[in-house]
N, C-alpha and C positions, 0 to 999 in steps of 0.2 A: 514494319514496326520499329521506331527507332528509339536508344536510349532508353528516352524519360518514358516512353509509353510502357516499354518492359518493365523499369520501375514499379510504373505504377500497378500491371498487372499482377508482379512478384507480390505488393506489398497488400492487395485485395487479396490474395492467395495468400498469406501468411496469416492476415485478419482470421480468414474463412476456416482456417486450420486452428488458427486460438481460439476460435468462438466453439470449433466441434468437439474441443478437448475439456470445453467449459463441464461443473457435473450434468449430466443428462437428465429431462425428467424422467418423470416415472414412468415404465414401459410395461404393458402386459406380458405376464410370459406366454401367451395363447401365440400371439401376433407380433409382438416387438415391435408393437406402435406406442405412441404416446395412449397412457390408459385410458384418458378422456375418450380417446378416439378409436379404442380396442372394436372391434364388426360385433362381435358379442356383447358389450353394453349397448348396442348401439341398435341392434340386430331390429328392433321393434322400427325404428325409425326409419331403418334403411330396406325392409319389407315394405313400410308403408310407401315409397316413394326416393329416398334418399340421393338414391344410386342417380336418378333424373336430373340432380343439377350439378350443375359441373361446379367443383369445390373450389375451384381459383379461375383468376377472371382470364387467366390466356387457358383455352384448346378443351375449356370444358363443352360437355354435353349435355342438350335440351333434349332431345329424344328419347330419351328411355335407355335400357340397358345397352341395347342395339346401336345406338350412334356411338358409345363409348368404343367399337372393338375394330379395330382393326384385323377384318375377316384373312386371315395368310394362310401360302401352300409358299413354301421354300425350300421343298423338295427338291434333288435333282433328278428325280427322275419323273418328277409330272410330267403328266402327257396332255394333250389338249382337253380331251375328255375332262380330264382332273379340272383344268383350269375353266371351263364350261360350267365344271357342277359350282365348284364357288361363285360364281359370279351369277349365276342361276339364286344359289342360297341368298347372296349378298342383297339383290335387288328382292329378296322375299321376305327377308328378314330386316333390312334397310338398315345395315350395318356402315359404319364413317368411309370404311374402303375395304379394297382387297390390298393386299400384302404382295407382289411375286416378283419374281425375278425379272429384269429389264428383259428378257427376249420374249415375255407374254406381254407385255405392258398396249400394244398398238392392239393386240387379239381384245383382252380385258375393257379398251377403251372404246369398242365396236362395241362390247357387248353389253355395257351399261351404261351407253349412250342413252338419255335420256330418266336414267335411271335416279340420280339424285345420291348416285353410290362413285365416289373416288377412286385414284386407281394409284395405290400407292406403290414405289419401284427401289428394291434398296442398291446401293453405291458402297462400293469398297467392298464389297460384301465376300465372305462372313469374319476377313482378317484384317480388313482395315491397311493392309500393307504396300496399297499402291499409293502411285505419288500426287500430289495436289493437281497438276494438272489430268491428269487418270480419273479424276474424280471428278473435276470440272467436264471435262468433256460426258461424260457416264450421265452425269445428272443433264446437262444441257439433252442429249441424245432421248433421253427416257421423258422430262418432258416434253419434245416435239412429237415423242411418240405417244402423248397423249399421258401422262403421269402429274397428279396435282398436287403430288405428294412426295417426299425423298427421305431414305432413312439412310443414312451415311453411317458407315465405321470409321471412327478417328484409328488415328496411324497411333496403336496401343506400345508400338515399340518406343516408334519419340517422346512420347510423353512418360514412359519410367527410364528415358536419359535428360532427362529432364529440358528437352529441346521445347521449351515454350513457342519460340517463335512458329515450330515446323507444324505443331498441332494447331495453333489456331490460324496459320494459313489453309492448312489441311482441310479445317472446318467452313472459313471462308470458301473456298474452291466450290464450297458446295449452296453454305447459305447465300453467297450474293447473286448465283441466276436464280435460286431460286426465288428470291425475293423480287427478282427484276420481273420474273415472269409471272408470280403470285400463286406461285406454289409453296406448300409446306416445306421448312426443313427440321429433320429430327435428325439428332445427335446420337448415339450409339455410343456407351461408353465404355460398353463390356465389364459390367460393376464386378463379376467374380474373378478376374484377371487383376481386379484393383485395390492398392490397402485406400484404407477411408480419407487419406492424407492426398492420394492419386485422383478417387472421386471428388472430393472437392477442388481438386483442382482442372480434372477434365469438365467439371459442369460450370467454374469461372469461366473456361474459355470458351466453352459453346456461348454461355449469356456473352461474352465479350465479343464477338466474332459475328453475334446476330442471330444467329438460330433461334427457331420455335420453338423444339422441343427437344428435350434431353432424354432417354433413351437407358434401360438397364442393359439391352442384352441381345446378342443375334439369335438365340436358342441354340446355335451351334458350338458355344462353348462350356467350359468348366461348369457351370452354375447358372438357371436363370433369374429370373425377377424374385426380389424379397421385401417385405415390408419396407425392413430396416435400411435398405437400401433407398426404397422411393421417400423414404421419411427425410432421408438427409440429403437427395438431391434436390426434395423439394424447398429443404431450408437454407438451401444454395441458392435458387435461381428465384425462390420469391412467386413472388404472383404474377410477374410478368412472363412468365415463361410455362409450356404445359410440360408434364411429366408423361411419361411411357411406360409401363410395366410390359415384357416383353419375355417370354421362355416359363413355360410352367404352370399358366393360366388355365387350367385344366375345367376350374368347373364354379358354380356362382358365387360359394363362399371363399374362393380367389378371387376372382375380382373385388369382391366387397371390404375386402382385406387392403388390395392394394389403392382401392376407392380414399379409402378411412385413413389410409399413409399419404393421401396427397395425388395420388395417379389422376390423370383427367384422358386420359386414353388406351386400351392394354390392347396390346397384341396379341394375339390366340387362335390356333386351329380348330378350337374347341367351340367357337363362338354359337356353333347354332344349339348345343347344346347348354349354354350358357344361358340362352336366350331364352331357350325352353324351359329351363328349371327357373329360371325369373317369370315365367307365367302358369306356373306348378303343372305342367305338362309333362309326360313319361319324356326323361332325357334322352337324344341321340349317344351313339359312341364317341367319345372324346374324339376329335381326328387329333392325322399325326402331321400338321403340316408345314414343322420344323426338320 
């Protein structure tokens, strides 16, 4: 990136910072969304059906509850068993992907062959602290091992030194195989590690770098997914871009929360339970697959 590109990104980053300082509308205090859009005024609409379309035109979902979730175990100590029973759920419940760590990725991709279920693999994971080419190689590797899907951690150090360039090479390294090979790429921005002034500008540089999708949270840090959070990544990246709510997703009046904030995909252990109480079926146990 030379110069006048930096420039230009600085001064889209400085727009994106004056525009979030602008006064805020009205937000409910239930959900810290915008009020129009609180799950609780809405609740009647989004029983009926709501949750089924996808609320902006990139990474929504036509499927029903199910296609929204990114089915994850990103445990370290799952054992195959573990990673058999998800993908077993996955294909039963016909959830967007499973979630796991690249050394399951070739297992997961034998076993929903055929299935209509994705086999999503995170990079950088869960500190974002390796280096561009670390990541390029991680995500090239995961998809020949059969992954349609990449959740990347951006390098959270360079970006509160305010090293623009190194973050959205960072981010490059990962969305351009994935784009060569037509795979997803999701950004990870670590939102409770970030002040609002960081998020807006970790979510310019994924839209500028290419990415699909932007990303609250590994579940392995400080804080995970929050309204307020997917409200303002969404008012960053617009409708070209889908949103992730990720860490926390525990049960279906979360998702419809982070639905109503702009979310078009959430990640969660909890998903088969999710699913269940979206068709007023006795819920399973939350899992724990953070």
């Amino acid at each position: 990136m030379d110069t006048v590109e930096l420039q230009r990104l600085i001064r889209i980053i400085v727009e994106e910072i004056a525009a979030a300082q602008a006064p805020a509308p009205t937000r409910c205090a239930c959900h810290s969304v915008m009020y129009e859009c609180c799950p609780d005024r809405l609740r009647g609409v989004l029983d009926a059906g709501a949750t089924r379309l996808g609320l902006h035109a990139a990474g929504g979902a036509a499927g029903g509850v199910a296609a929204m979730i990114d089915h994850t175990l990103l445990k370290a100590d799952a054992a195959r068993h573990d990673i058999e029973t998800l993908c077993r759920e996955a294909a039963e419940y016909h959830f967007a992907s499973v979630c796991v760590n690249p050394t399951w990725v070739a297992a997961c991709a034998r076993l929903l062959a055929g299935s209509g279920v994705r086999v999503c693999s995170v990079v950088g994971f869960p500190l974002g602290a390796t280096t561009p080419d670390t990541k390029h190689f991680e995500t090239r590797r995961a998809i020949f091992d059969g992954a349609g899907e990449i959740d990347m951690v951006i390098n959270v150090g360079a970006l509160k030194s305010g090293d623009l360039r190194l973050v959205e090479r960072d981010i490059e390294a990962v969305a351009i195989p994935c784009r060569e090979a037509g795979a997803l790429s999701k950004v990870i921005i670590e939102a409770a590690l970030l002040s609002d002034d960081e998020k807006i500008t970790a979510c310019t540089l994924a839209k500028a770098a290419g990415a699909d999708y932007v990303k609250t949270s590994t579940g392995f840090g400080p804080g995970g997914a929050t309204a307020a959070d997917v409200a303002l990544m969404r008012r960053v990246v617009g409708d070209e871009m889908g949103v992730k709510a990720a860490g926390g997703v525990r049960d279906l009046d979360g998702l419809k929360a982070m639905v109503a904030a702009g979310a078009t995909r959430v990640g969660a252990s909890a998903g088969v339970r999710i699913v269940q109480e979206s068709r007023g079926e006795k819920p399973a146990v939350a899992g724990k697959g953070y």
